[in-house]
C-alpha positions in Angstrom: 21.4 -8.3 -35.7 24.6 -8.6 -33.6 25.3 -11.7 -31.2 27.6 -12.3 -28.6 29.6 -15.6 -29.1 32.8 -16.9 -27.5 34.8 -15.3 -29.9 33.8 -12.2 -29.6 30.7 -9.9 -31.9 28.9 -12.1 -34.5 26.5 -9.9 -37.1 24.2 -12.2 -38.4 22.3 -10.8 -41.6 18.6 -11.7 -42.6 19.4 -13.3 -45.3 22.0 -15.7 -43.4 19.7 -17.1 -40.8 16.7 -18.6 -39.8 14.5 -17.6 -37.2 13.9 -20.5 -35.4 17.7 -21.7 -35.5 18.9 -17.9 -34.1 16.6 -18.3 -31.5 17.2 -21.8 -30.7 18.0 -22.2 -27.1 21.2 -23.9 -26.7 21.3 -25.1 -23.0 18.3 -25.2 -20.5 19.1 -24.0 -17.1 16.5 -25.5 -14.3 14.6 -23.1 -12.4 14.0 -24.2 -8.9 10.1 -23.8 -8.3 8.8 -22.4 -4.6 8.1 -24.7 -2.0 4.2 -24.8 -1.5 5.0 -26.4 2.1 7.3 -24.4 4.3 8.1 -25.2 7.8 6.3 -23.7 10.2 8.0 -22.2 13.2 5.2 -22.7 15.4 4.9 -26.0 15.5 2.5 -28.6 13.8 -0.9 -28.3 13.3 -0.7 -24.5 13.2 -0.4 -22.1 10.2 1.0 -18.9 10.1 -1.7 -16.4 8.5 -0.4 -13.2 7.6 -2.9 -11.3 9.6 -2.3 -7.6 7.5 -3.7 -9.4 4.6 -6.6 -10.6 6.5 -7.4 -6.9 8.1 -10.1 -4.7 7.2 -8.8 -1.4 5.0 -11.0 1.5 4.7 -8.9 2.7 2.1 -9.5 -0.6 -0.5 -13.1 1.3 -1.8 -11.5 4.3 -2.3 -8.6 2.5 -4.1 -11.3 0.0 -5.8 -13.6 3.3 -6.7 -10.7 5.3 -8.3 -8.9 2.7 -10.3 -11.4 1.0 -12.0 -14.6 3.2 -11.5 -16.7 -0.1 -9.5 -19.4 1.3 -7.6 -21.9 -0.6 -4.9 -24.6 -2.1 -6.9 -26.8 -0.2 -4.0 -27.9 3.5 -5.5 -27.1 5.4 -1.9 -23.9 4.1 -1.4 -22.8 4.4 -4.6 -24.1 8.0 -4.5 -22.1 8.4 -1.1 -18.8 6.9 -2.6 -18.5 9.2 -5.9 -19.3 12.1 -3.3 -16.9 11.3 -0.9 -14.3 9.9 -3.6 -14.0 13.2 -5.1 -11.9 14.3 -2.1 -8.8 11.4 -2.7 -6.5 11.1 -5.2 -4.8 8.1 -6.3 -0.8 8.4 -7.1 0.6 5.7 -9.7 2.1 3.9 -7.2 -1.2 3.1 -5.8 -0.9 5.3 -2.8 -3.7 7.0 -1.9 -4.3 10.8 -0.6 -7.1 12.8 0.6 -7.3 16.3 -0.7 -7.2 18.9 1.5 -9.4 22.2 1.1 -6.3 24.2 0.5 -5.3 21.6 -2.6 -2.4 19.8 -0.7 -2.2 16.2 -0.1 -2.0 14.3 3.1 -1.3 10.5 2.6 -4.0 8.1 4.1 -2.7 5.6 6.7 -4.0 2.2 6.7 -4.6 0.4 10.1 -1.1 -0.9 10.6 0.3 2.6 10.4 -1.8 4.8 12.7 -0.4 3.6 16.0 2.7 4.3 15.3 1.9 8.0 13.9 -0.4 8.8 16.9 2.6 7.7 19.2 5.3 9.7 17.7 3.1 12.8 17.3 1.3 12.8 20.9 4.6 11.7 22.9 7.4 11.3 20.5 10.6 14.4 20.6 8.4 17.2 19.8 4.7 15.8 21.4 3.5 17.6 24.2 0.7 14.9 25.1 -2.1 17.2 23.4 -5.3 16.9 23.7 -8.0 14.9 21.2 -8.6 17.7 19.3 -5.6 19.6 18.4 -3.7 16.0 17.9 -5.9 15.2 15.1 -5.2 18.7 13.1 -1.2 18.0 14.6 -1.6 15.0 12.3 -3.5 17.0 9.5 -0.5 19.4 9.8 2.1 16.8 9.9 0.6 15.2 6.3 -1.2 11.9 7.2 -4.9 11.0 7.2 -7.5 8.0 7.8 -10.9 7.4 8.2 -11.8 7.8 11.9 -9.5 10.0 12.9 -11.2 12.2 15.8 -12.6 8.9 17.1 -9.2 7.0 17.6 -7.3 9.9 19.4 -10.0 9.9 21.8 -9.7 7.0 22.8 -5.7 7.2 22.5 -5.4 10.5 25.0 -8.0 8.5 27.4 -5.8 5.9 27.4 -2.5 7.8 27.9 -1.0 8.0 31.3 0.6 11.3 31.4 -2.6 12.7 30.0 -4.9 11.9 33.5 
């Protein structure tokens, strides 16, 4: 086995050494551990929460289904989850994507992300304020997916100004 030193190289044959002496550690540097209590900028007697970590996902029984094959204890919905399961994928990464009829994938959105890909799609460069409808297949198209698709852009074109 070779070694750096100070000097330079050192080969150390088994014969020449012991285990426990080779490994030896020489110096202990001190590893500051993370403080538990961090300030709060909000003041005291508040916390800050995280409040992604605390939302609902649709996504998570998918995710939980494909990963490690847990199913509802309950024989319908665990009937309804293999059936609707067989239409998502699951990338190594963790990410997962509904499959489309025609075999492609379209990445599913959790909540945080939605708002943001309904904006840019319905009035972003290329939006033309469509309608509930053809803004959910514009978002097929475009390569992005979640639950209650058709549902939300209703209520996202109702809401839009320009649209009225």
């Amino acid at each position: 086995m070779k070694f750096p030193t100070e000097e330079g190289v050192k080969t150390v044959y088994r014969e020449q050494h012991d285990a426990k002496e080779m490994f030896a550690i020489e110096e202990v540097v001190p590893i500051p551990e993370p403080s538990t209590s961090e300030k709060s900028s909000i003041g005291e007697g508040h916390a800050e929460i995280n409040s992604t970590s605390l939302t609902w996902d649709w996504r998570n029984k998918y995710i939980n289904y494909l990963k490690s094959g847990k199913h509802p204890s309950d024989h319908k919905e665990s009937r309804a989850l293999r059936t609707k399961a067989a239409r998502f994928a699951l990338d190594e990464d963790g990410t997962l994507y509904r499959i489309k009829f025609d075999g492609t994938l379209v990445v599913c959105l959790g909540p945080g992300d939605t708002d943001y890909v309904l904006r840019e799609i319905h009035k972003g460069t290329c939006g033309n304020h469509y309608g509930a409808e053809s803004l959910v297949r514009k978002i097929i198209r475009a390569g992005y997916y979640w639950d209650i698709m058709k549902k939300y852009t209703k209520e996202f074109v109702r809401k839009c100004d320009k649209c009225q």
